[in-house]
N, C-alpha and C positions, 0 to 999 in steps of 0.2 A: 498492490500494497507494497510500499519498500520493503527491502530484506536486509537483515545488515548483514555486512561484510567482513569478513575474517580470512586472514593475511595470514600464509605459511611460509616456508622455505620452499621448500619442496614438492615437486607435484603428487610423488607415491603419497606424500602425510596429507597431503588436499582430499586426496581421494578414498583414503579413509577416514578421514573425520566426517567429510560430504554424508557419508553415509549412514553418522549419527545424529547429524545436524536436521538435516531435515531439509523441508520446501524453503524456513524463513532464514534459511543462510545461504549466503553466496560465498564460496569456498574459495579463495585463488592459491598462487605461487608465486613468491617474489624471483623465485628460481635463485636464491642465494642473494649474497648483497645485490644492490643496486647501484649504488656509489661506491667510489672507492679514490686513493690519492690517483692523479694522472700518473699513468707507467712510461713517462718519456721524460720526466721534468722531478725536483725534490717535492712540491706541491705542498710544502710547510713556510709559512710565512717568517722568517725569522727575526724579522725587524719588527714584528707586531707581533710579540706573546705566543709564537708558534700557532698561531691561525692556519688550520689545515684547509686547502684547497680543494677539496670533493669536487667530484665530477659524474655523469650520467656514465655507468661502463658501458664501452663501445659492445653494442648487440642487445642492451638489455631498453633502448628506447621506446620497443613495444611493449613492452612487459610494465613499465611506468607508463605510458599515455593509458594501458585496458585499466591499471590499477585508480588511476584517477578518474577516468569513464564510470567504474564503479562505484567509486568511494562516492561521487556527485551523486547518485542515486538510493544510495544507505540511510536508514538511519540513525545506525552506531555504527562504530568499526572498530575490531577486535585485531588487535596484534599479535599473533602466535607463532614469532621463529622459535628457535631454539630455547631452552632454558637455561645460557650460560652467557658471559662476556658478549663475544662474539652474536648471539643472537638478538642479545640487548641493543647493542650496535645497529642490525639489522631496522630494529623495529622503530628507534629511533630515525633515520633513514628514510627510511617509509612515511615517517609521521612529517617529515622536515618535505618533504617532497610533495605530498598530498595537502599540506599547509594546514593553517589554524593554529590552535592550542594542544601543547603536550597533554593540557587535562581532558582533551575532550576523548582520547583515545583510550582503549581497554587494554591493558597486558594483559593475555591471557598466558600460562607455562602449562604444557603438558609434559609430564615427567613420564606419562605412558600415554599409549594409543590404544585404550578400552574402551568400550561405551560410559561406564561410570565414569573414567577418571575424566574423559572429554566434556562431559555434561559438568560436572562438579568445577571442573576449570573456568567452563565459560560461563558457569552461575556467579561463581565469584571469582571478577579479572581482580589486578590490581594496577596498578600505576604505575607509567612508565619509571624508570630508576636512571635517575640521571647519574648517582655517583658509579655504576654497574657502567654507561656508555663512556663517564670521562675516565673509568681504569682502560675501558678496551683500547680507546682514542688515542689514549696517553703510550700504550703496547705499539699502535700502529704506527705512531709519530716515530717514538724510538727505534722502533725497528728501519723504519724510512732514513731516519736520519744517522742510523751505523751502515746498513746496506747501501742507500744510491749515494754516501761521499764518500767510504773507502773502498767500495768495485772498482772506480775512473781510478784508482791511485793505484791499485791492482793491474789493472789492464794498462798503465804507464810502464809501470815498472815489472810485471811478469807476462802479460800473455793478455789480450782482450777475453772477454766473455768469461772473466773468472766474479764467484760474487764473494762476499761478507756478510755477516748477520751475526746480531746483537746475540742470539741464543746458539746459530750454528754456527758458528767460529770456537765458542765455547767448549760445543760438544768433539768438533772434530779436534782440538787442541786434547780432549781428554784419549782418545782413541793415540793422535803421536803420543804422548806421552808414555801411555803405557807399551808402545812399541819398544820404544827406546830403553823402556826397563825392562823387557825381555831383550832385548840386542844387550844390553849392558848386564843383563844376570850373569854371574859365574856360578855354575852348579859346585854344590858341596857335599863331596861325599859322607855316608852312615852308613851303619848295618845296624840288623836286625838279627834276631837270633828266636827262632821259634821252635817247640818240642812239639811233637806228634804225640799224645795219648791215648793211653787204652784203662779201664776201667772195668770193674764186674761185667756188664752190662751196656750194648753200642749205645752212641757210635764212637768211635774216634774221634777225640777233638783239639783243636791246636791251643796253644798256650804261650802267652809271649816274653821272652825274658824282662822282668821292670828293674830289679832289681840284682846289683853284683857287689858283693863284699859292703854291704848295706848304702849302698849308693843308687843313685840313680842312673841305669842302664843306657851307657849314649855311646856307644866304639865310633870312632871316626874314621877306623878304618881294616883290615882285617887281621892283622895282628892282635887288636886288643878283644875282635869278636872270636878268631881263635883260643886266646888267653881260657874267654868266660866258656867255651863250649869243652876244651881239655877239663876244667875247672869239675864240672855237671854231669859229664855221658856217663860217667861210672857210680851217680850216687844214687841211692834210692829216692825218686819223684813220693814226696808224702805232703797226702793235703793237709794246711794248717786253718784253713777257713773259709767258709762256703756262707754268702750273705746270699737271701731269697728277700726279694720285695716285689711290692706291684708297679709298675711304669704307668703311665698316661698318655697320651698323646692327643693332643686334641687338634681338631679343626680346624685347617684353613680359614682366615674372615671370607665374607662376599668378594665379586671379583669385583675393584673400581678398576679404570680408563688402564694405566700405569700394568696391573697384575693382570687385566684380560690380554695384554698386548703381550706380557713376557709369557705367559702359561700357554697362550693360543700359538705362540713360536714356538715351542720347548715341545710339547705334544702334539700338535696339528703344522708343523712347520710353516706357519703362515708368518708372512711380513706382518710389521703394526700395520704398516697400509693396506693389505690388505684384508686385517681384521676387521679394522675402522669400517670399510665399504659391505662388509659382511654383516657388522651388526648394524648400520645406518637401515640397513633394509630391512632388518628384523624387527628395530627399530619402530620402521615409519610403517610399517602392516604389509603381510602378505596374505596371498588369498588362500585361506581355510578351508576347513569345513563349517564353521561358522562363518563366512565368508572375508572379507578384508578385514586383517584386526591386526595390531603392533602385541609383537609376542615378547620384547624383554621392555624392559626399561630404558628412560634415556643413557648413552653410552658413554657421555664425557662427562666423569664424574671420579672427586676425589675423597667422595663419604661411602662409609660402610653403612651407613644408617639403614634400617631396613622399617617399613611400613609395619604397623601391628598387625593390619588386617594381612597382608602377607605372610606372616608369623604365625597368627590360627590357620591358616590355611595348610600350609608347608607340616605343621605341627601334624596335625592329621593326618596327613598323606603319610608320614613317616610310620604314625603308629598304626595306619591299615594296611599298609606294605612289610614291613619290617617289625611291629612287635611294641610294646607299652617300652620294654628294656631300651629301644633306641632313642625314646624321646624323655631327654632332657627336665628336670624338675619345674626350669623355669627358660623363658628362649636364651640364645644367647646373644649377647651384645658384644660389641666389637670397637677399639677405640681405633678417631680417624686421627690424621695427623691434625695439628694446629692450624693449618691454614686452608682447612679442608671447610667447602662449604654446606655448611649441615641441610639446609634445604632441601638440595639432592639425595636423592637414593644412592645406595648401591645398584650396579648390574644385577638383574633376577631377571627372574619369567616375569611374564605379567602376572602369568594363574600356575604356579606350580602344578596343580590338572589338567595344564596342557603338555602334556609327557614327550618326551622326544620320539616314541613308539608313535602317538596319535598325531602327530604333524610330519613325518616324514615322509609321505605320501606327495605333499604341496611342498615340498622346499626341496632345492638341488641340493648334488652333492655337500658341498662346501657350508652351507647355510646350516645344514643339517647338523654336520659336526663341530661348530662352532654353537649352536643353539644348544645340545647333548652338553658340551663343555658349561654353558653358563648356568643350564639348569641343573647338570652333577655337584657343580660347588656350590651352589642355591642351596641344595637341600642337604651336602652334606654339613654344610658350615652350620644347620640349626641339629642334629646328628650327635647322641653323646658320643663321648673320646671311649678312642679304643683301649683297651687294657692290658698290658701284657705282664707275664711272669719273667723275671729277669733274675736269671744268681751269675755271682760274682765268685770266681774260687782263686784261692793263692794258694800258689803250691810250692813247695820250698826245695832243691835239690844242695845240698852242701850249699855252698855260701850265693845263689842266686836264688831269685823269688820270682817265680811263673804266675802271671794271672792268663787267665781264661772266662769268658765271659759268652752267654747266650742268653736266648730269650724264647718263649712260646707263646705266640696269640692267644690271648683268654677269649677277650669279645671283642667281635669283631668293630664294632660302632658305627663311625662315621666312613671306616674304610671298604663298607660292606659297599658304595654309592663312588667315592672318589681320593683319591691319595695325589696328591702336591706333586710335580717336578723341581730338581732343582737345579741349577748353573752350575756347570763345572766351577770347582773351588780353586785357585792357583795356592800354593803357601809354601814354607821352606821343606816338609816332609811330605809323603804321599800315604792316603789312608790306609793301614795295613791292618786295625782292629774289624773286625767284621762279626757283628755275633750269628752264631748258630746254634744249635740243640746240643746240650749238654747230655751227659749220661747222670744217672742219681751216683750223689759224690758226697761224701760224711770226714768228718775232721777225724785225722791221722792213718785215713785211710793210704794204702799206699797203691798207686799205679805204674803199668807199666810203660815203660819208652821203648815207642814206633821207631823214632828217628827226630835226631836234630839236625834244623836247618838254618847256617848262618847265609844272611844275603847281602848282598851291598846293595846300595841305593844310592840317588844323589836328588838333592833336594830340587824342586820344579821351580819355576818363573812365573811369575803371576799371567795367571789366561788369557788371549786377546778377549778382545770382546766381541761378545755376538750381538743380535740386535736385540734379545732380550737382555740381556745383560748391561749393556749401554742405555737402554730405558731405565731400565731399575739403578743404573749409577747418577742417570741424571734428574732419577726422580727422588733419592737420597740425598743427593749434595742441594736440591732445590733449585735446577736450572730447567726453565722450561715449564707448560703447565698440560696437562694431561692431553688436551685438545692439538697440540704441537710436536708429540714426540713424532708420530708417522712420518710429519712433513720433515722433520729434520734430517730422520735419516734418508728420506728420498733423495732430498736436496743434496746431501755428502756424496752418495751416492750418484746420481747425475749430473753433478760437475766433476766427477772422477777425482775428489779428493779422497775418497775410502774405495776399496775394492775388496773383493768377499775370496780369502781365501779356504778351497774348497769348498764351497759353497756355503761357509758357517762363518767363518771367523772373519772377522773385517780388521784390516790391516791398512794404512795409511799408505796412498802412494806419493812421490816423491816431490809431487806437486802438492798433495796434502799437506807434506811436511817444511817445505820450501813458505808456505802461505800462512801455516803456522808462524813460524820463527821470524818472520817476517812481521806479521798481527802483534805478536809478542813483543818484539823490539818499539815498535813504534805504536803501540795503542794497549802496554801495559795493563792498564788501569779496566781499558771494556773487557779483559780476556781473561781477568780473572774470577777464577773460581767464585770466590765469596762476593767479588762485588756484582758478579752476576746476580746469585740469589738474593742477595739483597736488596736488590733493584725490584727481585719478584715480589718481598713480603711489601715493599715499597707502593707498588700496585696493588697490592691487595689492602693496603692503608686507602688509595684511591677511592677501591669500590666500598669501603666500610664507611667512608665520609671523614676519615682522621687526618686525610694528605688532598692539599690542592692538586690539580692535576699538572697545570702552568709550572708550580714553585716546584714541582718533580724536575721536568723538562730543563729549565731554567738551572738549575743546582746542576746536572746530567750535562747540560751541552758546554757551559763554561771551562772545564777540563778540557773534555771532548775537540773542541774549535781548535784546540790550541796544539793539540796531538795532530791533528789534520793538519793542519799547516806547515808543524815541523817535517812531517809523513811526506809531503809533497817535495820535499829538496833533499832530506837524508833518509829514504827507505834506501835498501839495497836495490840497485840494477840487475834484474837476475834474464831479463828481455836483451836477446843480443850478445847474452855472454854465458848465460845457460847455468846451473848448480854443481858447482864443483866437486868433483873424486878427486883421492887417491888414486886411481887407476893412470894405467902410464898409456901413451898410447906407442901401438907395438912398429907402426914407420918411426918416428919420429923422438921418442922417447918425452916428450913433452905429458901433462896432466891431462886426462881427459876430461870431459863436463858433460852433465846432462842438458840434451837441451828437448825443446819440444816444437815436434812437427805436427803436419798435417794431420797425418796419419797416427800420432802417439809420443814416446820417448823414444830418444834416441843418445848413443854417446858420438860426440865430436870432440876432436882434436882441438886445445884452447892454441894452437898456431897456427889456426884459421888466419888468413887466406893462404899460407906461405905451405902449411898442411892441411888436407881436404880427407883426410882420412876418418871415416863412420866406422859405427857399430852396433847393431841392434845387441841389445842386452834382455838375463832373464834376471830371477832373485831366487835366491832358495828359501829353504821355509824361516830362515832367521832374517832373511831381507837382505843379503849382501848379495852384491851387483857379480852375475858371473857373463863377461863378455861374451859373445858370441864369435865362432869362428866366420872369415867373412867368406862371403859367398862366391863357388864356382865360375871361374872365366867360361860363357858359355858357346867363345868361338861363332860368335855370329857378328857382321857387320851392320850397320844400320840401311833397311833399303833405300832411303829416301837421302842418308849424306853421306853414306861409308864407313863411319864414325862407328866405334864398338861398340857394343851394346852390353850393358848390365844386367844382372840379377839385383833386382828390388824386392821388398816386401811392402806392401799396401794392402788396406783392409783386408781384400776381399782375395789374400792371398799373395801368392808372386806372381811376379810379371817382369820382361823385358822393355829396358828403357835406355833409351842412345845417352851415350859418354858425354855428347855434346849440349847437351842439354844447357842450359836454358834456349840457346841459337837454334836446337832441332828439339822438338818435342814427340817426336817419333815413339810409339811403344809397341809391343809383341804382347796379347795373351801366352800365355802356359797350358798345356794339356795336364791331366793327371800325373801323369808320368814326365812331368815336367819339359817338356819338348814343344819348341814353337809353333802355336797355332795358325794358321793361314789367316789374315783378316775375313772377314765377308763383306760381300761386296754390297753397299748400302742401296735397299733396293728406290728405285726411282718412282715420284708420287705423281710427274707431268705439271708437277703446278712450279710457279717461279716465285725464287724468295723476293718479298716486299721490301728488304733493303736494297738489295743488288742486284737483281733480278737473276742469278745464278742458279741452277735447278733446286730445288727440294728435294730430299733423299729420305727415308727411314732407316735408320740406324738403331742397334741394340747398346742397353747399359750394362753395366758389368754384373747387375742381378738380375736378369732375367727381362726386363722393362723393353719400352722402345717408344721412341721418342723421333719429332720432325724436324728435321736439321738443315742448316745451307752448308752444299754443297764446298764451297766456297770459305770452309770451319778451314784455319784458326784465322785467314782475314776478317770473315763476316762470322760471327757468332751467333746470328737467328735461330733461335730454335723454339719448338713449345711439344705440349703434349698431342701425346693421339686423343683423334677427337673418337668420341666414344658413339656420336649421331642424336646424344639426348641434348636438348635448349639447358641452360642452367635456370631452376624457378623464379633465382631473384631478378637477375639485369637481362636475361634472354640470350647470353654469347654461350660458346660452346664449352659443355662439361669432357676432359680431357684428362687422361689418364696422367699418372703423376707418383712420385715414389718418395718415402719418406726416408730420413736421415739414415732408419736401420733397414731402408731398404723394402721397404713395406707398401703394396701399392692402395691407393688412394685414389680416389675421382674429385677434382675440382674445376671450380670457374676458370675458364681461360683468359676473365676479366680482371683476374688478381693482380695486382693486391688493390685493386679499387670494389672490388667482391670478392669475400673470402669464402662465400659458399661451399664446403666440401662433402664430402660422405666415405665411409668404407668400403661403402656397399657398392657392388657395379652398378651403373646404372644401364637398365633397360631400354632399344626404342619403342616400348609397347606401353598403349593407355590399359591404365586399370580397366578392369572388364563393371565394375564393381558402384568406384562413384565416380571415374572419367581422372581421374587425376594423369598426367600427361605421359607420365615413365613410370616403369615397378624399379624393382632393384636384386640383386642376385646377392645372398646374403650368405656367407657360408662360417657353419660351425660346429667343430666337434660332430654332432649329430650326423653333416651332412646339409647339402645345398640346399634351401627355400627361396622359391620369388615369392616377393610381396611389394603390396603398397608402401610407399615411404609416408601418406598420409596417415597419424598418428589416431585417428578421428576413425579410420578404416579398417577393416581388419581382414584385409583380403589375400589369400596366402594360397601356396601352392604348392608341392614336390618340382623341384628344375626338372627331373625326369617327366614330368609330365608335358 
């Protein structure tokens, strides 16, 4: 009997729906898009209407022939990516690919991974949404067409391998910016002037001047905070008025996409990217005690909207945990912003009675206290507001007016479950009111004075930004949409335009800033703020059916071509002449520049060739360049041409390198103690290199690694990996040890790049014992080493100690 076929993303969501589905579903994995623009080519037609060029992604060719094997055998087929842009994309894909009619195929959205909400989905699909695929279309086109034509104009004019994007050029333009208004703040001094008192009855409490000679209390500098404290020390402090009221405080909304990413930073120090892959799993089901089941809701999402049936649930839990007093007359609601799509949920639990105590058993660390996190604000956001008692006293000494201000918790409410974090505030004063417990205080009572304390102060600079803080800026100004912020800041991050000072604050490096001002100059118009979000409510006109998707593009690239073209003859040349200091340089007296090597930044002399004078540089915490002293003559000649030999710095530390260099390429390791290391002598393998026939040697990398080399280096350059003794599964050549950029070892094809087959894992020369599969693998983590099968199918595993 056919079965029909239902299409996910992912295999964890495959294999928890499988298990509500039943015998008459066939479950697959598209394993993410399948198509996508070609990554080598713009792949936009622009002479015909921006006609995008799709193509099979290179790896995913088996994953489309099983899809279409199946689909031939169905008798419906159900579409279930994601529930947002992006997944609507997908499913269209799928449908264009497996061929036929848009109508013939089912959307299905699952907004959760439950038994009901799977079955209620796929009772009622709906219909693919073409205006949902030509907004995403329309995002991928533009993206395509601000990234792959101003990178090449980038890599012309500053450095290859730098990119652009329509959304992250934006954000990193917001990060210099505010750099530069911290480098450009001048602090402004104030004082303050505060009394210590004492009353009937503890405790002590402080009091701050607001008032002098009926004005409003502002010294700017200690003479006029001297003036008000002469003025007071000797009068009597008499209260003239004590206001008592109740306060409120309510609730945090639900978490959407935007607020799980800044809260899960601020409290759980987690990147958004690494949030993102936290709740994806929480997400798509993990295995329970009810066994495989999706424990929050879907995670890219910018509505608070919450489910009713969710709402009786949560309702109840609150009032058998916590008391009738905590639960609310009626739930509460929560408004989303305007471009937020109601459809969506908020982030919740699935079942608020699944408690972060009753699943901690099945979920790792990290899972654990991200799940804690969604379900505390779940239930306190439906949670009445806390109450507090708050008085307010003014107290008058001769011609100055002290207030004083505390507060005491009545009930506790919503804060008995969860209380907010919030981002450091930057502004021109620093918070100096603080309430605390008052002592009982009556009008014209008179108290006594502890001690007056004038202080100086100087106004702060607006804060870098962290990475919560930069989501919540860019999800304010409306750049960007929920699904995008992780990537952006990876991306800044990994082309080393932003760099994380102390491990918190991200600061622009010099290259961030060079690429900015650059973007700015010649592409005005994409880099702006407003016409960014604009662009975004622009697409969301798309997927409401209000804006053609073409007359988008169309209207977008006509500026744009023309910015390009200017861009390609008058950007600045900063390739070959490096970004100019102030800084002098100390042979020569000439300006030095920043330029960029191999290995990172560096200062050179702008009287290259005639001066060859360097300088590794650092930056203090306000970002000004402090050059470095240069490096010790370390009295050694080169053994190979007699020529001195230098102190360098290179990644992986210092090391000696001959004067003569480019003509001798000669180098010396460093010991700890900085003292030249003897080379070793490259051991000998008996076999002859295939270019030259010159021996073959084993040689060590500078992290640990080791690699097959000719002899006969730097005429013949032959080299490859250590072969490990395992066949590679796909083409049959030898799987070879290999190391990655940061040094990280790897096993891959020795076929590469005509087989890119690799693994982390070492590979074994031992057959599974189990289902015969040809090699295990030596897998190690945290925990401690495991062998196993790399057959997914298999689950044969081992202690390495064994």
């Amino acid at each position: 009997m056919p079965k029909s076929l239902l299409i996910v993303e992912s295999p964890a969501k495959a294999r928890t729906i499988k298990k509500y589905l039943g015998k008459n579903f066939e479950v697959m994995a598209s394993v993410g898009h399948i198509v996508d623009l070609p990554p080598t080519k713009l792949g936009v037609d622009l002479e015909h209407n921006f006609d995008p060029a799709y193509q099979v992604i290179k790896g995913k060719e088996k994953v489309v022939r099983e899809l279409k094997k199946a689909a031939k055998k169905a008798n419906s087929i159900y579409l279930a990516p994601d529930p947002d842009r992006e997944g609507e994309a997908i499913a269209w894909h799928i449908a264009q690919e497996l061929g036929g009619s848009p109508e013939e195929y089912k959307r299905v959205l699952f907004h959760e991974l439950t038994k009901k909400a799977i079955k209620q989905a796929v009772e009622n699909p709906n219909k693919l949404d073409i205006n949902r695929f030509d907004s995403q279309q329309a995002r991928r086109i533009l993206d395509r067409l601000v990234g792959y034509q101003i990178s090449p104009i980038l890599w012309d004019k500053v450095k290859r391998g730098l990119s652009a994007g329509r959304v992250q050029s934006v954000a990193l333009r917001l990060v210099v910016e505010r750099e530069r208004a911290i480098q450009a703040f001048e602090p402004q001094e104030y004082w303050t002037v505060t009394a210590d008192l004492k009353a009937d009855e503890p405790p002590v409490f402080t009091a701050r001047l607001a008032k002098f000679k009926d004005k409003k209390f502002d010294p700017k500098n200690e003479k006029q905070a001297d003036e008000a404290v002469k003025a007071v020390k000797e009068q009597p402090f008499i209260v003239q008025k004590v206001t008592k009221r109740e306060r409120k405080q309510n609730p945090a909304p639900p978490f959407i996409t935007s607020t799980l990413q800044q809260e899960a930073y601020r409290k759980l120090g987690y990147t958004p990217k690494r949030t993102m892959a936290l709740a994806q799993r929480l997400y798509e089901g993990l295995e329970t005690a009810e066994g495989q089941v999706g424990l929050i809701t879907y995670m890219r999402t910018d509505s608070t909207r919450l489910a009713d049936e969710a709402l009786a649930e949560v309702r109840d839990l609150i009032e058998e945990r916590f008391g009738k007093e905590y639960v609310p007359a009626k739930p509460a609601a929560y408004k989303s912003r305007s471009s937020a799509q109601e459809a969506h949920e908020a982030i919740r639990p699935t079942s608020s009675l699944r408690t972060p105590e009753s699943v901690k058993n099945y979920l790792k660390r990290d899972e654990l206290a991200l799940y804690r996190l969604i379900w505390n604000r779940f239930v306190a956001c439906q949670m009445a507001p806390a109450r507090y008692d708050r008085t307010q006293a003014e107290i008058t000494a001769g011609p100055g007016l002290f207030r004083a201000s505390g507060q005491i918790l009545k009930f506790k409410g919503f804060t008995a479950v969860y209380v907010e974090d919030k981002d450091e505030k930057g502004g021109k004063k620093i918070q100096i009111d603080k309430d605390g417990l008052l002592p009982p205080l009556a009008k014209d009572q008179v108290v006594d004075l502890v001690g007056l304390d004038p202080k100086q102060h100087f106004t702060q600079p607006p804060p870098r930004f962290t990475e919560a803080s930069l989501v919540r800026e860019l999800e304010e100004k409306g750049i960007g949409r929920p699904s995008t912020y992780a990537s952006i800041l990876s991306t800044l991050q990994d082309k080393e335009y932003v760099t994380k000072f102390k491990k918190r604050h991200l600061i622009p490096s010099p290259l961030g800033m060079i690429v900015t001002d650059l973007l700015v100059e010649s592409f005005s118009r994409v880099m702006e703020v407003d016409f960014t979000a604009g662009l975004e409510r622009e697409l969301d006109d798309v997927e409401e059916g209000k804006r053609n998707w073409r007359e988008l593009l169309t209207d977008f690239y006509g500026p744009f071509s023309h910015a390009l073209e200017k861009a390609k003859t008058e950007m600045r040349q900063i390739k070959g002449k490096g970004m100019p200091t102030d800084i002098k340089c100390p042979t020569c007296g000439q300006n030095m520049s920043i330029r960029l090597g191999k290995h990172g930044e560096f200062l050179a002399c702008d009287g290259y060739p005639e001066c060859k004078t360097t300088r590794d540089f650092t930056r203090d915490d306000n970002g000004k360049i402090i050059m470095a002293e240069p490096l010790p003559d370390p009295g050694i000649n080169c053994s190979e041409c007699g020529a001195p030999m230098q102190v360098k710095n290179g990644p992986y530390g210092s090391f000696l390198a001959c004067s003569a260099y480019p003509k001798c390429r000669n180098i010396m390791e460093l010991d700890e103690e900085g003292n030249p290391k003897e080379k070793e002598k490259p051991e000998a393998t008996g076999e002859k290199c295939p270019k030259c026939g010159h021996e073959l040697v084993i040689k060590k990398t500078r992290v640990g690694g080791k690699f097959i080399s000719c002899s006969n280096y730097p005429k013949c350059r032959y080299s490859r990996g250590m072969p490990t003794g395992v066949k590679c599964p796909d083409c049959g050549a030898d799987l070879v040890e290999k190391r990655s950029r940061r040094g990280k070892p790897f096993y891959g094809c020795d076929n590469y790049p005509k087989c890119q087959y690799a693994t982390w894992n070492k590979p074994l020369p031992e057959p599974c014992p189990d289902c015969n599969h040809p090699f295990l693998v030596l897998k190690t983590t945290k925990a401690g080493q495991t062998v196993q099968c790399p057959n997914k199918e298999c689950g044969y595993k081992r202690d390495a100690d064994e």
